[in-house]
DRENMI-995847 format. One record per residue (C-alpha): z, x, y negated. Coordinates in steps of 0.5 Angstrom, whole numbers, plus 2048, in hexadecimal, padded with zeros to 3 digits. Each point is the difference from the previous one (the first is absolute). Layout:
# DRENMI-995847
Z / X / Y
...
This chain:
# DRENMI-995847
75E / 77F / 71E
806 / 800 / 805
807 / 801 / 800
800 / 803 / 807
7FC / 800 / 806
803 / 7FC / 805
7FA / 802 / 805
801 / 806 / 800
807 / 801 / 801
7FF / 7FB / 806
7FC / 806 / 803
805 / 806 / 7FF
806 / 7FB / 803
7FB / 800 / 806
7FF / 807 / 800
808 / 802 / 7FF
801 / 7FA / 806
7FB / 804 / 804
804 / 807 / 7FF
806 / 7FC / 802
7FD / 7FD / 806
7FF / 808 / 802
806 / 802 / 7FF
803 / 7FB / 805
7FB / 803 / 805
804 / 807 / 7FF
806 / 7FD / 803
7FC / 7FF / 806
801 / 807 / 803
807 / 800 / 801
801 / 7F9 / 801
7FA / 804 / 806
805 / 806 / 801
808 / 7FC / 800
7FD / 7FA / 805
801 / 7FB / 7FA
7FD / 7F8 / 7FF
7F9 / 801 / 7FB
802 / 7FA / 7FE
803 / 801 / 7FA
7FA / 805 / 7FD
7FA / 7FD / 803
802 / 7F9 / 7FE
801 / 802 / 7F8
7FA / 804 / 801
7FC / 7F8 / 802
804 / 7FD / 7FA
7FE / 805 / 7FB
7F9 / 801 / 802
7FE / 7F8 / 800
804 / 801 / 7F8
7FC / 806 / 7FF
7F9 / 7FC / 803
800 / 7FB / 7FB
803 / 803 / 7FB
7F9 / 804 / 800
7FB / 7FA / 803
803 / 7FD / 7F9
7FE / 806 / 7FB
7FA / 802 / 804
7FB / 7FF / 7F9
806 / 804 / 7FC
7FD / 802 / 7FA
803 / 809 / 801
7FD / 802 / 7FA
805 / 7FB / 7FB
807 / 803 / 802
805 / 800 / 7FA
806 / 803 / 800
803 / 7F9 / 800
7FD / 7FF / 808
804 / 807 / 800
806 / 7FD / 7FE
800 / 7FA / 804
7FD / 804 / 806
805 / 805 / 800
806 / 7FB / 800
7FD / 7FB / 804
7FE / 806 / 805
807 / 803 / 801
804 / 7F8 / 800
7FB / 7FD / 806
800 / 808 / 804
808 / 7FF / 800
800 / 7F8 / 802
7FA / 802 / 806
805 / 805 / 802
805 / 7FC / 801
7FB / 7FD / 806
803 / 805 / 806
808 / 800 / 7FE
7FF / 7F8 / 800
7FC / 801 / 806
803 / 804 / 804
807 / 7FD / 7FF
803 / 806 / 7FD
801 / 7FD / 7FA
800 / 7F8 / 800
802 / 7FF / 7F9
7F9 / 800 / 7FB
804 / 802 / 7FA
803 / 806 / 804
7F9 / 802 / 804
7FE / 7FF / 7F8
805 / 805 / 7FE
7FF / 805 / 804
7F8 / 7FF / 800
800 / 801 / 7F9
806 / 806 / 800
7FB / 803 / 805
7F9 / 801 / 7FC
804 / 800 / 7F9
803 / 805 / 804
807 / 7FF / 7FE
803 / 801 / 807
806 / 7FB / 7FF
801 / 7FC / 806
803 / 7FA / 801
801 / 802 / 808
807 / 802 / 803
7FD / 804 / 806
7F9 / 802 / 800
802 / 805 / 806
7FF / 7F9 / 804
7F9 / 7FE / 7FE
7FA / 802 / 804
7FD / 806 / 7FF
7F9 / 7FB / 7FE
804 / 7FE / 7FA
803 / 806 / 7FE
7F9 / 803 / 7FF
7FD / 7FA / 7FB
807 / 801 / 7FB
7FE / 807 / 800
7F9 / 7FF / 800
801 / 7FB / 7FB
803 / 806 / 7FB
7FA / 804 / 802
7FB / 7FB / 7FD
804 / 7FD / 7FA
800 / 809 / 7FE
7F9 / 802 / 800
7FF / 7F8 / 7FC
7FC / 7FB / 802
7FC / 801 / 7FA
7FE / 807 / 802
7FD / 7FE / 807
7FD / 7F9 / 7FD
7FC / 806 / 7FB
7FD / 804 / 806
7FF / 7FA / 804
7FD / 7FB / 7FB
7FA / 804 / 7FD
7FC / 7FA / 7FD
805 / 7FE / 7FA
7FE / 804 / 7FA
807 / 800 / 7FE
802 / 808 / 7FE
805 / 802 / 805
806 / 802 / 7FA
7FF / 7F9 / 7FE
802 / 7FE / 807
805 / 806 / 802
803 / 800 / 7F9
803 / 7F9 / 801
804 / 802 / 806
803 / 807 / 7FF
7FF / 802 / 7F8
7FD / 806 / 801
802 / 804 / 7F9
7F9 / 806 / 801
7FA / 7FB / 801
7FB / 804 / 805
7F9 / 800 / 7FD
7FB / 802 / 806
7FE / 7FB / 805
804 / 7FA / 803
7FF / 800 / 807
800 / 808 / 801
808 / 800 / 7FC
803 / 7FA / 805
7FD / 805 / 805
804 / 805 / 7FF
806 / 7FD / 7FE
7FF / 7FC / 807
7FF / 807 / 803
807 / 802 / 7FD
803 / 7FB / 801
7FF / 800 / 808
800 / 808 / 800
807 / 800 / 7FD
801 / 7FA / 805
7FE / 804 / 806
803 / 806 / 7FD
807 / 7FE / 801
7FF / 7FC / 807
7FE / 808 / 802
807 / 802 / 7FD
805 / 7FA / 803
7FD / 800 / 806
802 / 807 / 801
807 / 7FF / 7FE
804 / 7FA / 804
7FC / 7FA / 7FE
7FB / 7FE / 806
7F8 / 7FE / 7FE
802 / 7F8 / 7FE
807 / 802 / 7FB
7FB / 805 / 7FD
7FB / 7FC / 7FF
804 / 7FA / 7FD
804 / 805 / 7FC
7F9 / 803 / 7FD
7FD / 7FA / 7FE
807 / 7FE / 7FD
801 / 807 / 7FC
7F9 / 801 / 7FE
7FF / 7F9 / 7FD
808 / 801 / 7FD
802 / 7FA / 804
806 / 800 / 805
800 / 7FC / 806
803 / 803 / 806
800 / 7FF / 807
807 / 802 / 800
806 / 7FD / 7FD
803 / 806 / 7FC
7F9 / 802 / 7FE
800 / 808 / 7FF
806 / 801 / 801
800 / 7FE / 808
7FB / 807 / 800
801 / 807 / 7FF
801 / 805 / 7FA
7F9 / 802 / 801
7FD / 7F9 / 801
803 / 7FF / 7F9
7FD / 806 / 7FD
7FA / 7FF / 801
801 / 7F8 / 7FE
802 / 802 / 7FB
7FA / 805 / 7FE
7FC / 7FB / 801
803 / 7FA / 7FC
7FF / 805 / 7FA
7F9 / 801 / 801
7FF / 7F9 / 801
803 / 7FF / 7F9
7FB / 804 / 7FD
7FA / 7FE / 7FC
7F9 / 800 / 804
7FE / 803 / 7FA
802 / 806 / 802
7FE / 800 / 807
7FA / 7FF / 7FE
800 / 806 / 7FB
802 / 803 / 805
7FA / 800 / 805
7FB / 801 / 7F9
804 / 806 / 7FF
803 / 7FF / 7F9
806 / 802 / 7FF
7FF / 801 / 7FA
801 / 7F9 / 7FF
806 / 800 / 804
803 / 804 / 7FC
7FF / 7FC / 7FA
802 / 7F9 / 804
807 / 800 / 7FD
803 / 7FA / 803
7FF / 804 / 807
805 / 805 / 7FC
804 / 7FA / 7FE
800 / 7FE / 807
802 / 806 / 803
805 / 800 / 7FB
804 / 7FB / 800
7FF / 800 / 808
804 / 807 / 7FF
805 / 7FE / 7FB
803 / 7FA / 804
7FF / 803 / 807
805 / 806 / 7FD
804 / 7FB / 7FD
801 / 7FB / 806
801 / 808 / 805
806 / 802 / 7FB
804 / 7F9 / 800
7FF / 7FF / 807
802 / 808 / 802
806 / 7FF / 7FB
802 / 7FA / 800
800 / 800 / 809
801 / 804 / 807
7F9 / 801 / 800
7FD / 806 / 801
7FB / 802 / 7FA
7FA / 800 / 805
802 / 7F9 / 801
801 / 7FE / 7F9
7F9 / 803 / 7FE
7FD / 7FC / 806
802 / 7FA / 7FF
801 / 800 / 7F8
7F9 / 802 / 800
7FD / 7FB / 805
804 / 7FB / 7FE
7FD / 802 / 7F7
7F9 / 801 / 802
800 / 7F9 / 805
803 / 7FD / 7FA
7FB / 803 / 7FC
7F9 / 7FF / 803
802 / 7FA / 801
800 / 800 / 808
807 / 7FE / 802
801 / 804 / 806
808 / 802 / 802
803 / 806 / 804
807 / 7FD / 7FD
803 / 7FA / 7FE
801 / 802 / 7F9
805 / 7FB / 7FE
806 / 804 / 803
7FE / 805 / 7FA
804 / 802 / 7FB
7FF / 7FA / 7FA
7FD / 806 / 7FB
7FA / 800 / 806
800 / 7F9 / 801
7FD / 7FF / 7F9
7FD / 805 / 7FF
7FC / 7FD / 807
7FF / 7F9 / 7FB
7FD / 804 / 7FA
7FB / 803 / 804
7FE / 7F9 / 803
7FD / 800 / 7F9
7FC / 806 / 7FF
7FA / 7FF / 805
7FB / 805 / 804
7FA / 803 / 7FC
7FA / 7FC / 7FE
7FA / 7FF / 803
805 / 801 / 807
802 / 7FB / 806
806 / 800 / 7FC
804 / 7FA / 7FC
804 / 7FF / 7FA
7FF / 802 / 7F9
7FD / 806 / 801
801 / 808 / 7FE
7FA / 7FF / 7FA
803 / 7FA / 7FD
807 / 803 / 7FF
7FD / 806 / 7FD
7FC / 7FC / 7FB
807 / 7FC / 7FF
804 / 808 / 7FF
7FA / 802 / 7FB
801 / 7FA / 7FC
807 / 802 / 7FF
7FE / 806 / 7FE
7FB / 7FE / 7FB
806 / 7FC / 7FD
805 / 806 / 7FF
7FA / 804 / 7FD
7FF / 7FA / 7FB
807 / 800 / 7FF
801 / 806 / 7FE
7F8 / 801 / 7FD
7FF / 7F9 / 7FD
7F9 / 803 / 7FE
7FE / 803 / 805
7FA / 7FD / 805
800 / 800 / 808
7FD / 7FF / 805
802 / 7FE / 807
7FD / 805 / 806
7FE / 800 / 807
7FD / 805 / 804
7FE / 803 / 7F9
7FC / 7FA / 7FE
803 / 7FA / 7FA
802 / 7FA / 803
7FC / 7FB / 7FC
805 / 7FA / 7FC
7FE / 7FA / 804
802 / 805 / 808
806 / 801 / 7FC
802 / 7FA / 7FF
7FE / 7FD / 806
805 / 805 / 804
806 / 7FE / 7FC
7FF / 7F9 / 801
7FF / 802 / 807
807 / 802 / 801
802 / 7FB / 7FC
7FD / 7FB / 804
803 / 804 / 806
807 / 7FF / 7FE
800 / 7F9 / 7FD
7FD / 7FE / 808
805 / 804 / 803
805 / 7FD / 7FC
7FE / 7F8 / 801
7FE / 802 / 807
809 / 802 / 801
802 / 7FA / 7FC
7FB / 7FB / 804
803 / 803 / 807
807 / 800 / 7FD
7FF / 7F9 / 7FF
7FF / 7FF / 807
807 / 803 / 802
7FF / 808 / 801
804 / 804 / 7FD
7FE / 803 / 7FA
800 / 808 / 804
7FB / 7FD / 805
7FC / 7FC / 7FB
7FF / 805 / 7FB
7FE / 806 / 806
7FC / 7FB / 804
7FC / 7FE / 7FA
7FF / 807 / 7FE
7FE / 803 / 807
7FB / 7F9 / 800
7FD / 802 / 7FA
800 / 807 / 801
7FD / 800 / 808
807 / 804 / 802
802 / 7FC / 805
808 / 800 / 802
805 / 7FF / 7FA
807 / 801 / 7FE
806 / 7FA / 802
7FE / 7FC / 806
7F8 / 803 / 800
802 / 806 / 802
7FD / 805 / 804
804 / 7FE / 806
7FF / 7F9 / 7FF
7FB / 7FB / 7FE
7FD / 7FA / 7FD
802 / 7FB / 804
805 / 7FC / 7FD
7FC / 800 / 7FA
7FF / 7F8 / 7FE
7F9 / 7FE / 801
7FF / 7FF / 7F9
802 / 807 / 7FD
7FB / 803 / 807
7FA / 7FB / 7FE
803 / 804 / 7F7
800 / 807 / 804
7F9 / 7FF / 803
7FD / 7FE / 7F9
804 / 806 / 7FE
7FC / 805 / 804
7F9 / 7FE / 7FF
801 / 7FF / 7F9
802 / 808 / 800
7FB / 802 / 805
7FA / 7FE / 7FB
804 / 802 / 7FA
803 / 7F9 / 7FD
7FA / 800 / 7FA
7FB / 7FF / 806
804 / 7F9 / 802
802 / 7FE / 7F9
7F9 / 801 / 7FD
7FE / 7FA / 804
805 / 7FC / 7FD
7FF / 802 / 7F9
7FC / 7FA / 7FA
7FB / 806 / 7FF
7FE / 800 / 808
7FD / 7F9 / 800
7FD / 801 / 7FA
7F8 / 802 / 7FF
């Protein structure tokens, strides 16, 4: 018996390779419309078919029936590390970022779909460029796994085993595999499109509505302007911010939606939480901003709730640099890097499921303390929470926070002041973007050492596969029959 299937994951790095080639051939229409060199595009699409070529002609007499959740782990992990190393292929190519480890920042920022850039002035790149960082958003939103699903029907692999390691989805789906990421991906370019329609009817014109769709649905946030949303109207806020709150939410409700189940809605109480805690922190961020300042209330409510529902999603978009905040704001903007969207959404972070896991547990401790006899159980969405998930979400969020700690220390180290390093660590690992300190909304990564980017991109893969997928690979257990 073996351990993993070498072939087999062989074959899925091919087919991951051959949907990557694809993606640079996406580019090619507005590198056709803005009258731009191909070069960079159809160069990294020769390179990563020949990668994708032998990758298949190597694992050609793959055995699909003995897929393992091991191949998953690896495959997964694999997957996300050589799809951000490949897509550094057209900022090298193309001169517009000549650094490797800065190509491989942004490369990794954009389909872990963090946003944070290591770029001074995106307003000069060509448009070509532009359209891959966004696009890169798009892609790492719906994930990799997901597409490799519908495109890959030979492994015999049950598509929550795959699914499940990349976006944790709380409410597994038990009708056939293939018909769900369907709908899941009908979803996901129905909101897309949806709000490209809605920019597009504002001031943004059809290439800034698309870039900034792509973005907002896969909770990234690369512009293509300097100040992000703020270089927009109120409107185009609005519907940004709508948007990044839908994008936010659990695919498991959209498809309850389209099966009309609404009874299953109502009772989906992270949704609730979600939409508690989105309100609760919007309406506090509107009050000390409307206060605490000249702003009006109307500006106070557009911009503290954008920028709480961006922190939030983990999208990372700005309509203002909230680092003029009053301090009250500016931490509340730091403990909210913290929170995360919806399980089962394109967000990042710790997750609305988990934090009310870890609430139901605080409550169960006063109930014994004042109860010692008393037996309770910890519920979701009316049904108990086994003891082993139990204990898996709160190592979870242990684990969480002692990463996000060492990851501050090793970047410390390196010379960063502890405001920047801490809120650079918490938006990596959270797929945010812009931090606090000199990672701020109206700044950059650039003067980040070079060792504290390579930590910061490590960062964002492990929260975009969720920290256990990674760390499973490097356990005792994992190598042991």
């Amino acid at each position: 018996m073996k351990l993993i299937n070498p072939l087999l994951i062989i074959r899925i790095l091919s087919t991951i390779l051959l949907i990557e080639t694809i993606a640079y051939l996406f580019c090619l229409p507005v590198v056709l419309i803005y009258k731009e060199s191909p070069t960079p595009f159809l160069l990294s699409a020769l390179i990563t078919t020949i990668f994708s070529a032998a990758c298949y002609f190597v694992s050609r007499n793959a055995d699909s029936e003995k897929f393992s959740n091991r191949d998953g782990f690896l495959a997964v992990t694999i997957s996300w590390i050589i799809f951000s190393l490949l897509g550094t292929l057209p900022y090298l190519i193309s001169n517009t970022i000549p650094s490797f480890i800065d190509a491989f920042f942004e490369s990794t920022s954009g389909f872990s779909t963090t946003g944070s850039s290591i770029l001074k002035n995106v307003e000069i790149l060509p448009y070509s460029i532009l359209f891959w960082r966004s696009l890169t958003h798009w892609i790492g939103g719906i994930g990799m796994i997901v597409i490799l699903i519908i495109v890959l029907p030979s492994i015999k692999a049950t598509g929550y085993q795959l699914f499940s390691l990349e976006s944790s989805i709380t409410e597994k789906f038990h009708p056939k595999t293939k018909a769900i990421v369907f709908r899941i991906l009908f979803i996901y370019l129905g909101l897309t499109l949806a709000e490209i329609l809605l920019l597009r009817l504002g001031d943004m014109n059809l290439f800034d509505s698309i870039c900034h769709s792509f973005g907002t649905v896969a909770t990234g946030s690369f512009s293509t302007k300097n100040n992000s949303l703020e270089y927009y109207s109120s409107y185009s806020q609005y519907v940004v911010m709508i948007f990044m709150f839908l994008a936010g939410t659990s695919q498991v409700i959209y498809y309850y939606i389209v099966k009309l189940n609404f009874k299953k809605i109502r009772q989906n109480e992270e949704l609730w939480f979600y939409i508690a805690v989105s309100l609760i922190a919007g309406t506090i961020a509107t009050v000390i901003l409307h206060v605490n300042s000249a702003r009006t209330f109307e500006e106070s409510f557009r911009e503290g709730f954008f920028q709480v529902i961006s922190i939030i999603t983990c999208t990372g978009y700005t309509s203002t640099d909230y680092l003029v905040w009053p301090g009250a704001a500016i931490l509340l903007i730091f403990l909210l890097m913290f929170s995360g969207a919806s399980t089962g959404s394109t967000g990042g972070g710790i997750r609305m499921a988990r934090h009310l896991i870890v609430l139901k547990n605080f409550k169960n401790i006063f109930v014994k303390l004042n109860h010692p006899k008393s037996v309770s159980f910890i519920k979701l969405n009316g049904k108990s929470v086994s003891e082993d998930t139990n204990i898996s979400i709160l190592s979870f969020v242990v684990l969480y926070l002692f990463i996000f700690v060492l990851g501050t220390v090793i970047i410390v180290i390196t010379g960063v002041d502890p405001v920047t390093a801490s809120s650079s660590a918490a938006t990596c690992m959270a797929g945010i973007g812009p931090g606090l300190g000199t990672v701020g909304p109206s700044s950059n990564f650039a003067n980040i050492p070079e060792v504290s980017k390579v930590v910061l991109s490590l960062l964002m893969i492990l929260g975009r596969l969720e920290i256990i997928t990674v760390f499973a690979i490097f356990t005792r257990t994992f190598w042991k029959l």
